[in-house]
C-alpha positions in Angstrom: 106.4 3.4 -27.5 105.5 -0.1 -26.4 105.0 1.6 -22.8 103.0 3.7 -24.2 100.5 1.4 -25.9 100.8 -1.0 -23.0 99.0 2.7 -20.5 96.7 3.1 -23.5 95.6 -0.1 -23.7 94.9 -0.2 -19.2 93.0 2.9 -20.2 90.5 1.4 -23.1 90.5 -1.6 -20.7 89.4 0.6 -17.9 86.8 2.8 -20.5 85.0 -0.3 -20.8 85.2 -1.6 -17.5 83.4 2.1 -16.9 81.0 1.5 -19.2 79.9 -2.0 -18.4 79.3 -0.5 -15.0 77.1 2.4 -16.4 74.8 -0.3 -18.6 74.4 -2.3 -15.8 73.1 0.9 -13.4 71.3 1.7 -16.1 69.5 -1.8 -16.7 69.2 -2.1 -12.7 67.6 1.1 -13.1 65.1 0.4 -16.2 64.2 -2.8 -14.4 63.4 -1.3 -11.0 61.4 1.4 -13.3 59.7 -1.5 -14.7 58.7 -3.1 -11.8 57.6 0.1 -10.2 55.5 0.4 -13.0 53.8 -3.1 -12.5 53.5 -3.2 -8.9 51.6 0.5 -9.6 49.4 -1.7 -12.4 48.8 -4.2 -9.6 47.4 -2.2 -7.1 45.1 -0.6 -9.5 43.7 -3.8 -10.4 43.6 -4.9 -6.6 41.4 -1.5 -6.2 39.2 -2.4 -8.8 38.6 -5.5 -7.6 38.1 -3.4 -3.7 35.4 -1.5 -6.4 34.1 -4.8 -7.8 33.5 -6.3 -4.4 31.5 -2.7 -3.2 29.3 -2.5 -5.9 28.6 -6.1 -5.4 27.8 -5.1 -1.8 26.2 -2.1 -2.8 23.9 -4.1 -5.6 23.2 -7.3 -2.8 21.8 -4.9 -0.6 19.7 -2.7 -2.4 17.6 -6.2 -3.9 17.4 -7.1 -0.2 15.8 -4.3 1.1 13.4 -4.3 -1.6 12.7 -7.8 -1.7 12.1 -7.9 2.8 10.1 -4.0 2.7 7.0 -4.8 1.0 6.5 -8.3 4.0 7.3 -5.5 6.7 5.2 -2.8 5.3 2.2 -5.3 5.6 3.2 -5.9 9.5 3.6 -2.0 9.9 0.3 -1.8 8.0 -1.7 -4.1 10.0 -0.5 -3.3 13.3 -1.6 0.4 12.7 -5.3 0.0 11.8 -5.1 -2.9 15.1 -2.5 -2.5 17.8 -3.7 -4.7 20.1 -4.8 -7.5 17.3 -1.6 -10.4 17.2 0.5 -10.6 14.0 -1.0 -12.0 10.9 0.6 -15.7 10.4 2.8 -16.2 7.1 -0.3 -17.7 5.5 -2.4 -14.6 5.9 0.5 -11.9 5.3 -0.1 -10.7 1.9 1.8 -8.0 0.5 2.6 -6.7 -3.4 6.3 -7.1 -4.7 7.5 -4.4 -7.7 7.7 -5.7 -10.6 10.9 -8.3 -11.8 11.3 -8.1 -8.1 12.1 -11.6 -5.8 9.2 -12.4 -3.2 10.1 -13.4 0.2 6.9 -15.3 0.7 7.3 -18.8 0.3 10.3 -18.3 2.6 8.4 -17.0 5.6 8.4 -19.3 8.8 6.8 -16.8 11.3 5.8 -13.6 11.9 6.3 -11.6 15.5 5.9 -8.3 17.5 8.0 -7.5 20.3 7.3 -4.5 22.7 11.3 -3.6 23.1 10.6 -2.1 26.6 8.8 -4.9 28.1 10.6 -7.5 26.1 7.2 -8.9 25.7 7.4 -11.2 22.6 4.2 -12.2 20.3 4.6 -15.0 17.1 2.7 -16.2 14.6 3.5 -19.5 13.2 6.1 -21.8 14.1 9.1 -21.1 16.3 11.0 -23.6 18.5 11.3 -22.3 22.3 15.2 -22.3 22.1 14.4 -19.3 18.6 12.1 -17.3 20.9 14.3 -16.8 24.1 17.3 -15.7 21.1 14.8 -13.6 19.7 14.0 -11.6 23.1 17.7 -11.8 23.9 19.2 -10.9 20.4 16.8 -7.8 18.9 16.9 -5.2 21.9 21.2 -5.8 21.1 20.7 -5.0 17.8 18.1 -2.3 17.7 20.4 -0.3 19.9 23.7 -1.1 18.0 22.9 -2.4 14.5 19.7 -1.1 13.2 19.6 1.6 10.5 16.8 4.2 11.3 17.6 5.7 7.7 16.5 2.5 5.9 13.8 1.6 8.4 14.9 -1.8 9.0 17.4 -4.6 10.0 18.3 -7.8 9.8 19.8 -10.9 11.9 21.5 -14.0 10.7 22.0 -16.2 13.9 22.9 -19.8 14.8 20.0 -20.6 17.7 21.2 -24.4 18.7 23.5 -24.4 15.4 20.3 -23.9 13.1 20.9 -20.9 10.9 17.9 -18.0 11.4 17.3 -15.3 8.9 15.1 -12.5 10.9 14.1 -9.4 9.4 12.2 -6.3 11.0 11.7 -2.7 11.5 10.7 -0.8 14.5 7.7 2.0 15.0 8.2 4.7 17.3 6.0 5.8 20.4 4.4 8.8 21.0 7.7 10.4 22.0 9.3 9.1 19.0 11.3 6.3 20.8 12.1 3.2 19.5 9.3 1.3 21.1 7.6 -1.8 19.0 9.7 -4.1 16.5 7.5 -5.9 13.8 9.4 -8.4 11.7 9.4 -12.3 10.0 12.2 -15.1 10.0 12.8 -16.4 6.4 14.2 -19.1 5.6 18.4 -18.9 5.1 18.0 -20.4 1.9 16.0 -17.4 0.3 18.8 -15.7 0.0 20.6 -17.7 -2.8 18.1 -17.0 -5.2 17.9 -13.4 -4.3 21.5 -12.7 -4.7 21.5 -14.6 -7.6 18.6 -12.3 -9.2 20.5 -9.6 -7.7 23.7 -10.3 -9.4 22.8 -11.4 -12.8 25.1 -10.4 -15.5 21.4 -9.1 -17.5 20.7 -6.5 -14.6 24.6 -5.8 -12.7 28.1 -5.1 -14.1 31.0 -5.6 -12.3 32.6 -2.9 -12.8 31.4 0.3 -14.3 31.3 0.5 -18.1 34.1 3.1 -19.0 36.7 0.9 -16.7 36.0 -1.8 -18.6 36.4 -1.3 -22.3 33.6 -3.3 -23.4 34.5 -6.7 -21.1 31.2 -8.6 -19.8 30.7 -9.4 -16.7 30.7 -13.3 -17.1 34.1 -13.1 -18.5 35.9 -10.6 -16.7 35.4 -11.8 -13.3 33.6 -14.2 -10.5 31.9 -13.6 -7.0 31.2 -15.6 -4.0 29.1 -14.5 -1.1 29.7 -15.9 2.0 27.7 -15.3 5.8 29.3 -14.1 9.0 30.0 -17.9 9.6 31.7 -18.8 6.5 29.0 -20.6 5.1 29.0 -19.9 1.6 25.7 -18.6 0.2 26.4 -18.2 -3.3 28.9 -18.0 -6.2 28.7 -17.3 -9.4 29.0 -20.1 -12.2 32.2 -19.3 -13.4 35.3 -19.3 -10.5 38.5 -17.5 -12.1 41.7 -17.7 -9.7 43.9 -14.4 -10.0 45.8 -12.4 -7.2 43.1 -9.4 -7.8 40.5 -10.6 -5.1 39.3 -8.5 -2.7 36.1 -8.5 -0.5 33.5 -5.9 1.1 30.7 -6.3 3.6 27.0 -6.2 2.8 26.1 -4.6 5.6 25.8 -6.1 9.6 22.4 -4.6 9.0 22.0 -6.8 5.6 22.8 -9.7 8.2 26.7 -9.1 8.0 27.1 -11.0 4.7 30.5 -10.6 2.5 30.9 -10.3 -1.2 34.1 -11.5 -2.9 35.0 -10.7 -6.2 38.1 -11.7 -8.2 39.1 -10.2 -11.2 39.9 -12.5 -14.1 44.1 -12.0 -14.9 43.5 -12.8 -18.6 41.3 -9.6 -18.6 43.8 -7.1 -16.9 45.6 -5.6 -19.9 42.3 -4.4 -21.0 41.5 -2.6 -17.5 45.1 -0.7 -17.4 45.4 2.0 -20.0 48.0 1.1 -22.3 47.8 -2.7 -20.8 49.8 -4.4 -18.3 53.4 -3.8 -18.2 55.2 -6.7 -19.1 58.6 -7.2 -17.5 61.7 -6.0 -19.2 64.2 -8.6 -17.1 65.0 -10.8 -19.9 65.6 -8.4 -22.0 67.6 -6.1 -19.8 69.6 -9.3 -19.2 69.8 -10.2 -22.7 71.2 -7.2 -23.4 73.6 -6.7 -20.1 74.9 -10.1 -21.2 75.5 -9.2 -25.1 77.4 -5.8 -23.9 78.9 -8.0 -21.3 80.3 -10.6 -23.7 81.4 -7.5 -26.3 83.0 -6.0 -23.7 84.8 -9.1 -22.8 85.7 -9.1 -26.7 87.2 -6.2 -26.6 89.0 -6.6 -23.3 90.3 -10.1 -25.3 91.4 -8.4 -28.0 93.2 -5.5 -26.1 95.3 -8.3 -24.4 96.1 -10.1 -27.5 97.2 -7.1 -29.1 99.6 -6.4 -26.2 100.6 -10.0 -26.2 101.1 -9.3 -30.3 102.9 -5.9 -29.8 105.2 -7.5 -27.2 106.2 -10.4 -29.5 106.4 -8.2 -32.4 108.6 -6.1 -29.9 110.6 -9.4 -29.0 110.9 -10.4 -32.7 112.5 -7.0 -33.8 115.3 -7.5 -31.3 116.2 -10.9 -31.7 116.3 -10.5 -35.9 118.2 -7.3 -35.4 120.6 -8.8 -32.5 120.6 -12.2 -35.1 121.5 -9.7 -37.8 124.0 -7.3 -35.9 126.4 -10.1 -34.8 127.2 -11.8 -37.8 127.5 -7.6 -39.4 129.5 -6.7 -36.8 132.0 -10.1 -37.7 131.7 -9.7 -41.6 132.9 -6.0 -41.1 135.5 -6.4 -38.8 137.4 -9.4 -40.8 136.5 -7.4 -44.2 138.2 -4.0 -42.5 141.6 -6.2 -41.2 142.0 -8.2 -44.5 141.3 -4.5 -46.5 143.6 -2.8 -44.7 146.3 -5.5 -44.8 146.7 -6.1 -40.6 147.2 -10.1 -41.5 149.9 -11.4 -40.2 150.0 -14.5 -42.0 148.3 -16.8 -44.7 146.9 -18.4 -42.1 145.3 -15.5 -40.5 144.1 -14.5 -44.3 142.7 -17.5 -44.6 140.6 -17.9 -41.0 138.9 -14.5 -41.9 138.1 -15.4 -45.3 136.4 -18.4 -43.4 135.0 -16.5 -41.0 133.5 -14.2 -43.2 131.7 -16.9 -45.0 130.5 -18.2 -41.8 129.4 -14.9 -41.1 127.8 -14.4 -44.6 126.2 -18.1 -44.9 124.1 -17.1 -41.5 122.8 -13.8 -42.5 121.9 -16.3 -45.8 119.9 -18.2 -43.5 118.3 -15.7 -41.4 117.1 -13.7 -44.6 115.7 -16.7 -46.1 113.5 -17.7 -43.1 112.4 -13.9 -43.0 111.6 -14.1 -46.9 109.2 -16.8 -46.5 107.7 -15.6 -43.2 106.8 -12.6 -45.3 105.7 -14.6 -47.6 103.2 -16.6 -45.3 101.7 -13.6 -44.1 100.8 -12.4 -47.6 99.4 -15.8 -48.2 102.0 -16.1 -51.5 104.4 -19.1 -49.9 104.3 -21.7 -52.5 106.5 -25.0 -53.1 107.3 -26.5 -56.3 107.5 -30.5 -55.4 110.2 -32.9 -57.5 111.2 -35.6 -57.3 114.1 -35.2 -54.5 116.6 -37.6 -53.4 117.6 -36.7 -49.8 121.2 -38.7 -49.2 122.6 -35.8 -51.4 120.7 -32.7 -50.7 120.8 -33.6 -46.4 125.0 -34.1 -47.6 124.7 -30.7 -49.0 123.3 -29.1 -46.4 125.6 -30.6 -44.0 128.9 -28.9 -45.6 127.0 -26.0 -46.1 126.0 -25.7 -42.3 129.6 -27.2 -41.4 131.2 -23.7 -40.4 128.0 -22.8 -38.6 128.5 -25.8 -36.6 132.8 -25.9 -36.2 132.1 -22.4 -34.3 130.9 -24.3 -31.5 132.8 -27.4 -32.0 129.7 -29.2 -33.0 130.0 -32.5 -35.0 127.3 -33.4 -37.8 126.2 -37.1 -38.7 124.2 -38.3 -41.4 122.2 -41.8 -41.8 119.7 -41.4 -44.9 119.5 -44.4 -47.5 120.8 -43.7 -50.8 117.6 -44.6 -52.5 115.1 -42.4 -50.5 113.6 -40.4 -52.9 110.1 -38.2 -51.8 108.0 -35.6 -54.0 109.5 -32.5 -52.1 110.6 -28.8 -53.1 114.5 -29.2 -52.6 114.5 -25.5 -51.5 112.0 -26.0 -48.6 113.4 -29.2 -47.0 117.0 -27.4 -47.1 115.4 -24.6 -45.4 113.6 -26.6 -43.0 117.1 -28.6 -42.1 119.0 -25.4 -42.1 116.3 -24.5 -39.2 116.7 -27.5 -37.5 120.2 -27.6 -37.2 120.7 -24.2 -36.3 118.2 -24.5 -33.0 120.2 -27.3 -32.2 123.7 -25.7 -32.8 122.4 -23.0 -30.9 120.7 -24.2 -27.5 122.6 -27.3 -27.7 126.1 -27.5 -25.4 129.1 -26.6 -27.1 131.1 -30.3 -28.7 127.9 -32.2 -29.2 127.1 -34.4 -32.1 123.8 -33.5 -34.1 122.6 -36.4 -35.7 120.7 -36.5 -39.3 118.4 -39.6 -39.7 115.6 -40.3 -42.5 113.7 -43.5 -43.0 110.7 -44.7 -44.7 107.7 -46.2 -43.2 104.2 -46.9 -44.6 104.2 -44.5 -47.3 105.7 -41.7 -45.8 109.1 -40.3 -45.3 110.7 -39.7 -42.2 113.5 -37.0 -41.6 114.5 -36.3 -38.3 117.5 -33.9 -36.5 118.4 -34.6 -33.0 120.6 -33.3 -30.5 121.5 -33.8 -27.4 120.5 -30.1 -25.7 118.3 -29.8 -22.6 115.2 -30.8 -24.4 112.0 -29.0 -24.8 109.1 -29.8 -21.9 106.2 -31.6 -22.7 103.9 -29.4 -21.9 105.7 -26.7 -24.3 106.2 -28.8 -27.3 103.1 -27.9 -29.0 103.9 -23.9 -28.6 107.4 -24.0 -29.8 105.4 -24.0 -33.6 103.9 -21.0 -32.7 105.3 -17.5 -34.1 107.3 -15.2 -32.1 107.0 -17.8 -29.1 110.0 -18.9 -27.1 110.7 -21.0 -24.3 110.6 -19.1 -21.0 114.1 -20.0 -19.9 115.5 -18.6 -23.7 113.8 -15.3 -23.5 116.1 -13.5 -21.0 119.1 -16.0 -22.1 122.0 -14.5 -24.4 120.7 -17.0 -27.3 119.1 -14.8 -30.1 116.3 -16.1 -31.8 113.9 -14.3 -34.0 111.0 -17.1 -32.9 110.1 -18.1 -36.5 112.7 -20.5 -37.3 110.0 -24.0 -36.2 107.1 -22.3 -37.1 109.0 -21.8 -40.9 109.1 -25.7 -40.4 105.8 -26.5 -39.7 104.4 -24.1 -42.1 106.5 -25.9 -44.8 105.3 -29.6 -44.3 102.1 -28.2 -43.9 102.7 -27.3 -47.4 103.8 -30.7 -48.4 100.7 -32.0 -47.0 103.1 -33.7 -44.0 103.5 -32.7 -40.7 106.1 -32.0 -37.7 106.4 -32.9 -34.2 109.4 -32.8 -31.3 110.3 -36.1 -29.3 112.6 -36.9 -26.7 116.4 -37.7 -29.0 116.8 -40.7 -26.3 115.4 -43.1 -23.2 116.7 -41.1 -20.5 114.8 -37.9 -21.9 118.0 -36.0 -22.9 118.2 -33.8 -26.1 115.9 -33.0 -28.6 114.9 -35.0 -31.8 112.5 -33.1 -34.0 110.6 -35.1 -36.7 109.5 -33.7 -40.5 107.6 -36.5 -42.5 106.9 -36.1 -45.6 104.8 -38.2 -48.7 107.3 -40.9 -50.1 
């Protein structure tokens, strides 16, 4: 049976094992799902930002072109009605702007015509030498690489001597429709601040289209800088938010190769992603690995107590019934030889009378210590203190444990003062000496003297039995009190013991509100002497 429980407990033990290992897949799982499912969120939001920056883009260079056509037109416009006349100077270029729409005119340095296939360059205004021999060197480049015949114009940011030129133009076709004459103006770099910032006003330009955004403004859902192709930073928009959703986009190299960056504001994110943004489930996958963990660990506890439990419940059966067998087994025999009359002599008659009291006065013993165990696991046990006076009862116990004690050729000695008298249930302390003596009768060597001493000190009552036995270890002397526990080198000995008889003792002066404890019974460290004290 105890096998048996032992396999079924390695079983459950093993269950759980299992099924620690299946919550844990399962929370590596969940969390992995989790994180799949936020790294998908982020790269939505990282796309929307992509979107931000392209309509940004987009929006820049649509108010560019129609803030630079309406100054071209006028070149195109006067060099048709007079080929051969120069360019009008910025002072006498007048043009109409649409409506709401940013004017490029106080911005204008120079005008100019170029002839692209004779490189032969004509300005109005002022332009350093250095700016013209770019010019001549820089627009044949980009009319053949860069310029967008679909918008009908182009423009070049460039760094002439490290001074930052803004040049804008188109280009008229000849007679075979080749790309022949460029008319254009340099503005100014600085125009293009306030024209982004006209272009990207929060009154005119989202960020991101309206049904992405549930109802978010722009000004609070994200910012925008715009920088040129030599870093320097053109504009930004008042408010800068720092989030990992940046991304940027090109204006267009024909816009003068400007970039937009936009960055999406984090706080702003679980109202872009449908449902919000996924929040991570590690804590409480963890919480909840380590609750199941530490139940688990319960269980696995209890499991082992209960085999520790069944084992010394296992342990305790055998030693009572081996305690209770013996003394049987003696009773019957002596009761069956003086029954059927195989004495020999009075003598004889006599030594199995004796040793069936013997017999009979340790079965009295051993029932009494399991009547109040019983008792202590019901919770009854209860003492009815008197006042006691030991010299007579310790006396009394003495002849009644003197057989016991003769078997083994064990001598008892007594020193208790006459007038020691303590508040104690006469009962328990017998019970409690009865205890004592017999562990020492027992595990002692055979012809030893077990001494009885009692004293009083400070209010309290000390009784002590000590013997002179191999002694109890140090490190054990605090789980000798503990049921069904025995030494290690007792528990495959030929000594029974039911491993109740100390903790009877304990439980008793715990009852008397005193205590016990085990010292050494001398100064070389021999014996035992085990110590009950008591209220005096």
């Amino acid at each position: 049976m105890t096998r048996f429980r032992v396999r079924r407990g390695a079983v459950v033990a093993v269950l759980l094992v299992l099924a620690f290992g299946v919550a844990a897949a399962l929370g590596v799982q969940a969390s992995r799902t989790a994180g799949d499912h936020r790294d998908q969120a982020d790269r939505v939001l990282r796309d929307y930002a992509k979107l931000a920056a392209a309509r940004v883009g987009q929006r820049s260079a649509t108010d560019i072109y129609y803030a630079v056509m309406p100054p071209l037109k006028a070149l195109q416009h006067t060099y048709e009605r007079n080929p051969h006349k120069p360019p009008p100077g910025p002072r006498d270029l007048h043009f109409e702007t649409m409506e709401h729409a940013f004017s490029l005119a106080p911005y204008i340095r120079f005008t100019f015509r170029m002839d692209l296939k004779t490189g032969q360059l004509m300005l109005a205004g002022q332009a350093p030498k250095i700016v013209r021999r770019w010019l001549t060197d820089t627009l044949p480049v980009h009319t053949h690489t860069v310029y967008d015949t679909s918008w009908h114009m182009g423009t070049v940011l460039g760094r002439p001597a490290g001074d930052r030129r803004y040049v804008v133009y188109t280009v008229l076709r000849d007679a075979d429709g080749v790309l022949r004459t460029a008319l254009g103006f340099e503005a100014k770099p600085t125009a293009l601040e306030p024209l982004l910032v006209e272009a990207t006003s929060t009154a005119k330009f989202a960020l991101l289209p309206r049904p992405l955004t549930g109802g978010v403004q722009y000004d609070s859902m994200g910012s925008i800088i715009i920088t040129d192709s030599y870093g320097v930073e053109i504009y930004r928009s008042p408010v800068q938010y720092t989030s990992p959703y940046t991304a940027g986009d090109t204006i267009g190299t024909d816009m003068g190769a400007l970039f937009a960056h936009a960055t999406l504001r984090a706080e702003v994110a679980d109202q872009l992603i449908i449902g919000g943004l996924p929040k991570s489930r590690l804590p409480l996958i963890l919480s909840l690995l380590g609750l199941t963990a530490a139940l688990i660990g319960t269980a696995l506890f209890q499991l082992r107590r209960e085999s520790q439990l069944t084992q010394l419940r296992t342990d305790f059966i055998s030693g009572v019934s081996h305690e209770l067998r013996t003394p049987l087994a003696q009773i019957r025999m002596f009761s069956e030889t003086l029954t059927l009359g195989r004495v020999r002599s009075e003598e004889e008659r006599r030594r199995s009378l004796a040793i069936i009291d013997q017999e009979a006065r340790r079965l009295t013993h051993l029932v009494e210590n399991l009547l109040h165990f019983s008792r202590s696991e019901r919770r009854t046990a209860h003492i009815a203190p008197e006042p006691t006076a030991l010299a007579p009862l310790v006396q009394e116990v003495i002849d009644g444990f003197a057989p016991l004690a003769a078997a083994r050729g064990v001598t008892l000695a007594a020193s208790v003062p006459e007038d020691l008298v303590v508040p104690a249930d006469p009962g328990a302390v017998r019970q409690m000496l009865l205890n004592l003596l017999d562990n020492a009768v027992k595990y002692g060597p055979a012809g030893q003297e077990v001494r009885i001493g009692a004293t009083r000190e400070n209010g309290v009552a000390r009784l002590s039995v000590a013997d002179r036995g191999p002694g109890i270890p140090r490190a054990d002397r605090e789980r000798v009190w503990d049921r069904f526990w025995r030494l290690e080198r007792d528990r495959d000995s030929s000594v029974a013991g039911s491993g109740i008889g100390l903790a009877v003792v304990r439980e008793l002066a715990d009852l008397h509100h005193g205590r016990a404890w085990i010292d050494d019974a001398g100064p070389d460290g021999a014996g035992t002497r085990v110590v009950i004290e008591l209220p005096a």
